[in-house]
N, CA, C and O atoms as a GROMACS GRO file, in nm:
protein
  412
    1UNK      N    1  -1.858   6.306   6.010
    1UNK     CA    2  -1.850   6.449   5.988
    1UNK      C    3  -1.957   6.491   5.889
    1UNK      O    4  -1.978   6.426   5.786
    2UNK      N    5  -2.023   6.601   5.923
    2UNK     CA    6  -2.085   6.641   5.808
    2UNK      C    7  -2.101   6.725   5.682
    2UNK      O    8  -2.067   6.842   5.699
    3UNK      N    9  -2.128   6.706   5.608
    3UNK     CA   10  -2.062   6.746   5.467
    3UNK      C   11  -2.074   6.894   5.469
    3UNK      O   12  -1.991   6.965   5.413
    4UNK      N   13  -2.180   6.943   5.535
    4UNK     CA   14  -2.190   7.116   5.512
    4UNK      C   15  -2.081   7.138   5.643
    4UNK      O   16  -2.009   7.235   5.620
    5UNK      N   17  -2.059   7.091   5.738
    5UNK     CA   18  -1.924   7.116   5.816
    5UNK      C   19  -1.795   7.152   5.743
    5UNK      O   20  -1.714   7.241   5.766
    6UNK      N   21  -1.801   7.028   5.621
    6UNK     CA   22  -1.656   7.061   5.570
    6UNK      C   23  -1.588   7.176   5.514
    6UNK      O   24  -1.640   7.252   5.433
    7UNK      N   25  -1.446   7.191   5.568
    7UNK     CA   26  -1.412   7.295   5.475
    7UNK      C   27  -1.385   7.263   5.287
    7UNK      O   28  -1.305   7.181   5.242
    8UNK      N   29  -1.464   7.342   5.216
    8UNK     CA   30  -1.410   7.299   5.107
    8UNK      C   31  -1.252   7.317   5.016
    8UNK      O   32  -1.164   7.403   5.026
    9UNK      N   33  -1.265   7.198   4.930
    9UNK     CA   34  -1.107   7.251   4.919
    9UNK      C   35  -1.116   7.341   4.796
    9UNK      O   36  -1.214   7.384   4.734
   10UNK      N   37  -0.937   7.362   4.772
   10UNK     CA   38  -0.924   7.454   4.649
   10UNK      C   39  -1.021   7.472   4.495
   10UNK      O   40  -1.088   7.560   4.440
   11UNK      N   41  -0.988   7.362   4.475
   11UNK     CA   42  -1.076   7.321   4.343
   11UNK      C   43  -1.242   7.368   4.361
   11UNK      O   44  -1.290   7.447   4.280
   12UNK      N   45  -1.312   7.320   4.458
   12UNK     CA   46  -1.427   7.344   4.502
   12UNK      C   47  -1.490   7.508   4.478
   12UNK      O   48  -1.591   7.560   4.432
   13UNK      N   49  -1.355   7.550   4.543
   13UNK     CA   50  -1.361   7.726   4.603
   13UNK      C   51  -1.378   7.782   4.444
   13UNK      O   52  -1.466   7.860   4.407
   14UNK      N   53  -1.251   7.712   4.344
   14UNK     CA   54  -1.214   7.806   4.216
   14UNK      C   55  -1.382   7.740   4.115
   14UNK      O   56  -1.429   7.802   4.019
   15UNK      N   57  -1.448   7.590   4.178
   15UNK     CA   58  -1.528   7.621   4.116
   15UNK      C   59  -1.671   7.693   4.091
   15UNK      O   60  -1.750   7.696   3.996
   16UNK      N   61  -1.664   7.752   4.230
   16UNK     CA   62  -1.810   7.778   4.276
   16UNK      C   63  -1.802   7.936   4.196
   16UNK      O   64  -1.896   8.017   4.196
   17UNK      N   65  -1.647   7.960   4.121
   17UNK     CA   66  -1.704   8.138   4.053
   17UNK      C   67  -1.578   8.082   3.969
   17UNK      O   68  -1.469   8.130   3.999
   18UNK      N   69  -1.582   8.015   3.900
   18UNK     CA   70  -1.484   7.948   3.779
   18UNK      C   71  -1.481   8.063   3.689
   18UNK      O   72  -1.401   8.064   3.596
   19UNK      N   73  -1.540   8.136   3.703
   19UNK     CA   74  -1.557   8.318   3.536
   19UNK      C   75  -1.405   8.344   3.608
   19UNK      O   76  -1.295   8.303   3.571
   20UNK      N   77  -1.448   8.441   3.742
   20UNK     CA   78  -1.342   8.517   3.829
   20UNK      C   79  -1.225   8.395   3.797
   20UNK      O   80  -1.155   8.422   3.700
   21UNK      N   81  -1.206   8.312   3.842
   21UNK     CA   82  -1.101   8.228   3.906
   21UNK      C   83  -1.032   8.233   3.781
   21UNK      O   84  -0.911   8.253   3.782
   22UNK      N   85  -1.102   8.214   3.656
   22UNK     CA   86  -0.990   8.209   3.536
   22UNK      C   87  -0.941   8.318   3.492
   22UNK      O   88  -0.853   8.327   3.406
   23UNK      N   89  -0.999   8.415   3.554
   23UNK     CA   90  -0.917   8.596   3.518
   23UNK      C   91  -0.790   8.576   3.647
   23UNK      O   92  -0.679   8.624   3.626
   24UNK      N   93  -0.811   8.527   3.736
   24UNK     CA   94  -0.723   8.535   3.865
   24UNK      C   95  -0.552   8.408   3.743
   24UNK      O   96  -0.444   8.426   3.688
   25UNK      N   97  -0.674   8.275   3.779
   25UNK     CA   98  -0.487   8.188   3.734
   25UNK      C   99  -0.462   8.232   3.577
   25UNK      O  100  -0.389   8.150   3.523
   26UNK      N  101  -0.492   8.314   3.510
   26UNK     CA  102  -0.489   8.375   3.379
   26UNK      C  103  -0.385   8.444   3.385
   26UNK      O  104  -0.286   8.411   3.320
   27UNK      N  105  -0.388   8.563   3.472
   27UNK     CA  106  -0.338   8.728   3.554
   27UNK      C  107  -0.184   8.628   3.601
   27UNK      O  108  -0.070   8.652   3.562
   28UNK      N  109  -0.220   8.535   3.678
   28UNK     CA  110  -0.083   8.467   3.768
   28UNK      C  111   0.009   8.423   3.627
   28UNK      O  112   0.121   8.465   3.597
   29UNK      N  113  -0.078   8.321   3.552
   29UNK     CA  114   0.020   8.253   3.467
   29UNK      C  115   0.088   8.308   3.368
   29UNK      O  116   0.201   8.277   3.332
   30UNK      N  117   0.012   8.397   3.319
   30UNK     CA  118   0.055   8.512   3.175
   30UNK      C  119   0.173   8.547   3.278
   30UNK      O  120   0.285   8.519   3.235
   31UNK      N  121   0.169   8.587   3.370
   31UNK     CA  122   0.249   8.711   3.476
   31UNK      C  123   0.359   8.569   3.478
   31UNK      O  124   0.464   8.621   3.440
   32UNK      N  125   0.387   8.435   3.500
   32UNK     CA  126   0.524   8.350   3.521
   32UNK      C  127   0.533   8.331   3.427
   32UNK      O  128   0.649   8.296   3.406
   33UNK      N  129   0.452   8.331   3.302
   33UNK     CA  130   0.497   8.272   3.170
   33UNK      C  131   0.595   8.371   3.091
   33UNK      O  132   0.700   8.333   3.039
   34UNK      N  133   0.541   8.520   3.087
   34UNK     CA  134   0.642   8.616   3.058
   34UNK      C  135   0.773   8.605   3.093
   34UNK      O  136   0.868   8.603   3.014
   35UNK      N  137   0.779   8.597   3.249
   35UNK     CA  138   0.870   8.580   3.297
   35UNK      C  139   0.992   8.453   3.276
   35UNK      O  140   1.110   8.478   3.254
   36UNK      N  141   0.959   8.372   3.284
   36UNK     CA  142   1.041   8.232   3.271
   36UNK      C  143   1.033   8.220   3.138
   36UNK      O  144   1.146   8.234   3.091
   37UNK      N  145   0.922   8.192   3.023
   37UNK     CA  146   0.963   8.146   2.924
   37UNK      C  147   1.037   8.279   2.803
   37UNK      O  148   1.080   8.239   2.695
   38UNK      N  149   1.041   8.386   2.827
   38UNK     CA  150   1.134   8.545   2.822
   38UNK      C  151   1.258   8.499   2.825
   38UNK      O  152   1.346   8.544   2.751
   39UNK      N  153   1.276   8.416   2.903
   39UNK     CA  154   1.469   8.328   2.925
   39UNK      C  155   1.478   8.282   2.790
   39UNK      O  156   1.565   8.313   2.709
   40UNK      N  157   1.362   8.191   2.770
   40UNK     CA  158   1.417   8.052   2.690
   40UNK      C  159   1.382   8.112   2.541
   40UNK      O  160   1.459   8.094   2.446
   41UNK      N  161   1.248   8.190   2.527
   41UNK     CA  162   1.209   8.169   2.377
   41UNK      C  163   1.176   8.304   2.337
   41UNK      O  164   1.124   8.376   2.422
   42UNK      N  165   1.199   8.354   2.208
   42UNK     CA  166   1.187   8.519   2.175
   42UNK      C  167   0.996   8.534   2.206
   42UNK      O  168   0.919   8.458   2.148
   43UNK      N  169   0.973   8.586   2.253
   43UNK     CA  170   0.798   8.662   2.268
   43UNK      C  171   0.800   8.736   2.202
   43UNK      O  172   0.720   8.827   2.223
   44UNK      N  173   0.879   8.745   2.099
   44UNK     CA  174   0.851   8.870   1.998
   44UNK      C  175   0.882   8.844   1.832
   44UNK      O  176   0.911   8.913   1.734
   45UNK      N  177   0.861   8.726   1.858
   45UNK     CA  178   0.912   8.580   1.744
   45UNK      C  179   0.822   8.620   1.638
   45UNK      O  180   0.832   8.689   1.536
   46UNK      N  181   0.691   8.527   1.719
   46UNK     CA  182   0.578   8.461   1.604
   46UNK      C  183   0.487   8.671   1.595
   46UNK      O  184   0.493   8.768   1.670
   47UNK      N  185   0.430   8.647   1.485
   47UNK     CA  186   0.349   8.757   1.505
   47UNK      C  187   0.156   8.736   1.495
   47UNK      O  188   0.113   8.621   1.499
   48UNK      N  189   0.106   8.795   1.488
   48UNK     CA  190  -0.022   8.746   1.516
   48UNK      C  191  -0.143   8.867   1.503
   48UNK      O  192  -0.174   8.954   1.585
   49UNK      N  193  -0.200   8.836   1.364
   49UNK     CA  194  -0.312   8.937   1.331
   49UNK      C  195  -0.445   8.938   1.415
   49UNK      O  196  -0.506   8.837   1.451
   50UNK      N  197  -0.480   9.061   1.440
   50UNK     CA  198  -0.550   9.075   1.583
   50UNK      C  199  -0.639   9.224   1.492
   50UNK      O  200  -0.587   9.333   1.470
   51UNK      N  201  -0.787   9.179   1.452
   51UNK     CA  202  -0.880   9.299   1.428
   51UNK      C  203  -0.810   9.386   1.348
   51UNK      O  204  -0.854   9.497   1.380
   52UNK      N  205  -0.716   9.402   1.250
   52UNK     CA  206  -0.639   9.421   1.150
   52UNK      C  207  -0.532   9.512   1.178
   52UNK      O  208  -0.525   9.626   1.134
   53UNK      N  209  -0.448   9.456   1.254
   53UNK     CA  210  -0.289   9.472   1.307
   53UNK      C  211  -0.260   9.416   1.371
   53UNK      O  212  -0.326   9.359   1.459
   54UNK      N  213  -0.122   9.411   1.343
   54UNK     CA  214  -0.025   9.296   1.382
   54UNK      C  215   0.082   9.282   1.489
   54UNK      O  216   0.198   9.315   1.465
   55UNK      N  217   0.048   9.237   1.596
   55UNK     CA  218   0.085   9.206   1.706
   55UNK      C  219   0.220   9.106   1.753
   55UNK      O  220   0.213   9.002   1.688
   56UNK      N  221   0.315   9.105   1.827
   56UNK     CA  222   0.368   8.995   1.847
   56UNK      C  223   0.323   8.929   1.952
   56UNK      O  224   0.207   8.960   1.976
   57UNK      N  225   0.380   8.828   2.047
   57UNK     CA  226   0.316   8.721   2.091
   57UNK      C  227   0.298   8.787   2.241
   57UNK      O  228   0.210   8.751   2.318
   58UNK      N  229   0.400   8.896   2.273
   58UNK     CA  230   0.470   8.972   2.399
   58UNK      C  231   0.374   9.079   2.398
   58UNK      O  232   0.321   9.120   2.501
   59UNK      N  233   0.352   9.120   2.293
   59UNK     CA  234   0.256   9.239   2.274
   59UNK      C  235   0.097   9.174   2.334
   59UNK      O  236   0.065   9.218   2.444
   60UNK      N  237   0.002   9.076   2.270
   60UNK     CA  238  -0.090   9.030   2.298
   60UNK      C  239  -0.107   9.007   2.437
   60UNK      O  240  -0.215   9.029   2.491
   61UNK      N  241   0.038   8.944   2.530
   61UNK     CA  242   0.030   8.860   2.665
   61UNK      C  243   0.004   8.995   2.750
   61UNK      O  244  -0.059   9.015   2.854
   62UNK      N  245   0.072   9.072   2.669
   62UNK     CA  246   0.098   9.243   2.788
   62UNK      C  247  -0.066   9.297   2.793
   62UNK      O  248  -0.124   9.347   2.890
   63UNK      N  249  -0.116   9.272   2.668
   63UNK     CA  250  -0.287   9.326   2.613
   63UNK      C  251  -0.380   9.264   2.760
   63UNK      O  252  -0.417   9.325   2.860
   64UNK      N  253  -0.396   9.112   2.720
   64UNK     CA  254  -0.446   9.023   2.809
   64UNK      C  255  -0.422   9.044   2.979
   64UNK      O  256  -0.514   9.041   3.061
   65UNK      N  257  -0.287   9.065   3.011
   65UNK     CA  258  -0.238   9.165   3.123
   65UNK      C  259  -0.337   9.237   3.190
   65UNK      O  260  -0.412   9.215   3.285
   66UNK      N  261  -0.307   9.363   3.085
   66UNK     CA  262  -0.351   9.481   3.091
   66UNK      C  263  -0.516   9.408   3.162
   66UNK      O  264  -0.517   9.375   3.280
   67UNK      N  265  -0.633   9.393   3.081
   67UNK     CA  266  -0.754   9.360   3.111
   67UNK      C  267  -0.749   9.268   3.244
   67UNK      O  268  -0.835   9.295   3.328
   68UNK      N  269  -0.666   9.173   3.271
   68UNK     CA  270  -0.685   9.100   3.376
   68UNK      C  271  -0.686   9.184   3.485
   68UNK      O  272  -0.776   9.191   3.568
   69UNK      N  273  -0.568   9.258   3.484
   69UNK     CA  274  -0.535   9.374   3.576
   69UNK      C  275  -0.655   9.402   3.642
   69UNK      O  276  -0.690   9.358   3.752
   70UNK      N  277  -0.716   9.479   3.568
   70UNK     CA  278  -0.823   9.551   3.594
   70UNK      C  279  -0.929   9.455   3.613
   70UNK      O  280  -1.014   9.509   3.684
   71UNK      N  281  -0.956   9.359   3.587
   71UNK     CA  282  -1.055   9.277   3.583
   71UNK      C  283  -1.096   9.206   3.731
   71UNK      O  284  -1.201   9.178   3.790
   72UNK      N  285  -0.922   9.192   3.763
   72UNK     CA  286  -0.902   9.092   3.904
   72UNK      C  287  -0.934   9.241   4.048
   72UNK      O  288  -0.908   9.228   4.167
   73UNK      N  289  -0.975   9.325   4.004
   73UNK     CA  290  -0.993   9.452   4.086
   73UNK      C  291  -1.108   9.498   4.100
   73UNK      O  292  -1.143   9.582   4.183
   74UNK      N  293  -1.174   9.445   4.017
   74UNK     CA  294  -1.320   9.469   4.006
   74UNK      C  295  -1.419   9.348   4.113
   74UNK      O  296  -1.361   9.244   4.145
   75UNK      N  297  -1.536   9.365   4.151
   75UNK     CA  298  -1.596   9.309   4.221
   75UNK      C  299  -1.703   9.196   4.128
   75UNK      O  300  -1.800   9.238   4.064
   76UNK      N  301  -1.668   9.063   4.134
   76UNK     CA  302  -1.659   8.998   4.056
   76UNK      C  303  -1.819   8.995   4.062
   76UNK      O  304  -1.877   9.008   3.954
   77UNK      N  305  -1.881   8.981   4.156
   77UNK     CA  306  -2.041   8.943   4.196
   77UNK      C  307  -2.112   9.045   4.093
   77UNK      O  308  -2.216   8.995   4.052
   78UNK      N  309  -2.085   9.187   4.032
   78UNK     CA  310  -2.158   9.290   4.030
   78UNK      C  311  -2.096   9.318   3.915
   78UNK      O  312  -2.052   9.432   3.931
   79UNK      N  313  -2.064   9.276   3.797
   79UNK     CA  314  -2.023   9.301   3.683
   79UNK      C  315  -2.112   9.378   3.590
   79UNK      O  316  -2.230   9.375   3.624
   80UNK      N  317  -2.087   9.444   3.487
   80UNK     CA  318  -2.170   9.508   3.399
   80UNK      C  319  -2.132   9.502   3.290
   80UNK      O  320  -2.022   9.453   3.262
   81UNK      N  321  -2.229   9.559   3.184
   81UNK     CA  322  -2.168   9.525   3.045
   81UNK      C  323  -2.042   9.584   2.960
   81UNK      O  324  -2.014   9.562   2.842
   82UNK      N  325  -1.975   9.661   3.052
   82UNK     CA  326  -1.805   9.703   3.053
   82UNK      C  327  -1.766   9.627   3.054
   82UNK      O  328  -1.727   9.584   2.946
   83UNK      N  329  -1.743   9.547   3.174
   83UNK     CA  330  -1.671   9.424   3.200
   83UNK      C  331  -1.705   9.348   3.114
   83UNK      O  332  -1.621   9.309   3.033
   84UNK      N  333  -1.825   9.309   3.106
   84UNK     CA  334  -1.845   9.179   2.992
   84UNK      C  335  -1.759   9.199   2.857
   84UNK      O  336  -1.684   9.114   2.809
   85UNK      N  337  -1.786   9.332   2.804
   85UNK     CA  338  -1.659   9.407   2.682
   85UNK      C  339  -1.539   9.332   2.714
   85UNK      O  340  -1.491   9.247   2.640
   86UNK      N  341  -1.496   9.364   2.816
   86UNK     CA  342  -1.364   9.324   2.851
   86UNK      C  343  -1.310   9.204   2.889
   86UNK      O  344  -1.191   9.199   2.918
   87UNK      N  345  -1.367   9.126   2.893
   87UNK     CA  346  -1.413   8.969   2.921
   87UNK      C  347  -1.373   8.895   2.771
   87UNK      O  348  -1.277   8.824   2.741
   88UNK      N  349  -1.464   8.935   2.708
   88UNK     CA  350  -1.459   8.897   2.540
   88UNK      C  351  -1.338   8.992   2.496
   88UNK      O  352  -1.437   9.064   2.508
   89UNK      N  353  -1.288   9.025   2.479
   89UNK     CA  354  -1.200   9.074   2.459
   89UNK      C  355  -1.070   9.009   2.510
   89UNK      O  356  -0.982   8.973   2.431
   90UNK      N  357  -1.060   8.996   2.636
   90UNK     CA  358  -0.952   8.907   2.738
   90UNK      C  359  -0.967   8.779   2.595
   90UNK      O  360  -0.894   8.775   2.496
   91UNK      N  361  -1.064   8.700   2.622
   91UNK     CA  362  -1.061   8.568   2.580
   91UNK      C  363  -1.019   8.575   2.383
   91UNK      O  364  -0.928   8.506   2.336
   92UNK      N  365  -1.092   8.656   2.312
   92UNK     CA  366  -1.034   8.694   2.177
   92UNK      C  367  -0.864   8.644   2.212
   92UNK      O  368  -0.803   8.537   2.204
   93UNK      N  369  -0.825   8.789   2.256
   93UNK     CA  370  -0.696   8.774   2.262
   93UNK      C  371  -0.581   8.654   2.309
   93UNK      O  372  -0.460   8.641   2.290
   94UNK      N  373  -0.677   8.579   2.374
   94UNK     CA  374  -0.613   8.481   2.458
   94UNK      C  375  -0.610   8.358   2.366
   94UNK      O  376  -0.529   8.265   2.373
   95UNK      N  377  -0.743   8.378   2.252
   95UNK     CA  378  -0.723   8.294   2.160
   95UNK      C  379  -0.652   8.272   2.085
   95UNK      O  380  -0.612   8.159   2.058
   96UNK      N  381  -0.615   8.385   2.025
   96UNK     CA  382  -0.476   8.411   1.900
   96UNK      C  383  -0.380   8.365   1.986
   96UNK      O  384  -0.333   8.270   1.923
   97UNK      N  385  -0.330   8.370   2.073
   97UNK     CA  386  -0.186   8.318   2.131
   97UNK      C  387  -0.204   8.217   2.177
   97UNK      O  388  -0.100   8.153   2.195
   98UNK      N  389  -0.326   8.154   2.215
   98UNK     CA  390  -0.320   8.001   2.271
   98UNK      C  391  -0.201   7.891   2.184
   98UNK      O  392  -0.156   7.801   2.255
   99UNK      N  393  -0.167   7.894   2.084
   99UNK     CA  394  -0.110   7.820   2.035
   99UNK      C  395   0.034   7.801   2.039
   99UNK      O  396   0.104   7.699   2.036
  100UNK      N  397   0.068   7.952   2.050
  100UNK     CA  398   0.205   7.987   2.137
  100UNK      C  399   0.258   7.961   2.239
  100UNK      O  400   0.380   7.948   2.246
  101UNK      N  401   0.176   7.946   2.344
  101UNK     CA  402   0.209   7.982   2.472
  101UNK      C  403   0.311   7.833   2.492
  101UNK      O  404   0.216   7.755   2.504
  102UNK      N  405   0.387   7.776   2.500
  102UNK     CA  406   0.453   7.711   2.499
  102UNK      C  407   0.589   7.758   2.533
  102UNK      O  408   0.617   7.878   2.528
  103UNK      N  409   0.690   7.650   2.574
  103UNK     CA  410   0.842   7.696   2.550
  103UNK      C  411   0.925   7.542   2.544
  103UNK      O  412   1.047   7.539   2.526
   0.00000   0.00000   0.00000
């Protein structure tokens, strides 16, 4: 068989635009993590200084949300320096709670 025949698989696909793909499983996981770990552990627990105010952990995930939202709607090929704003921004925010995200 030949290799440009093949279909490629998943991994392949998410890596050939890995920017997009991590706003996409970002958008999905924030979106089950709210959800399921909301059962088990307060999201409104830890708090978390963000550009000088103070956020809880539920507040930040909803922020990050918000931008993915819009992000995963946009045409990923043709970005501009809005998006890029919003990009850095996504990831800021995603930083302060990385440590949280747990349950």
């Amino acid at each position: 068989m030949c290799l440009w025949k093949k279909k490629p698989d998943k991994l392949t696909q998410e890596c050939w635009n890995i920017d997009y793909s991590f706003i996409l499983w970002l958008h999905e996981h924030l979106t089950k993590y709210v959800e399921d770990a909301g059962k088990v552990v307060d999201l409104e627990y830890h708090k978390i200084d963000y550009k000088g105010n103070t956020y809880t952990q539920l507040e930040i995930i909803n922020k990050i949300l918000e931008i993915t939202t819009k992000l995963k709607d946009e045409d990923a090929y043709y970005w501009n320096e809005d998006t890029g704003k919003q990009v850095n921004e996504m990831l800021d925010l995603f930083k302060t709670a990385y440590f949280y995200l747990w349950w």
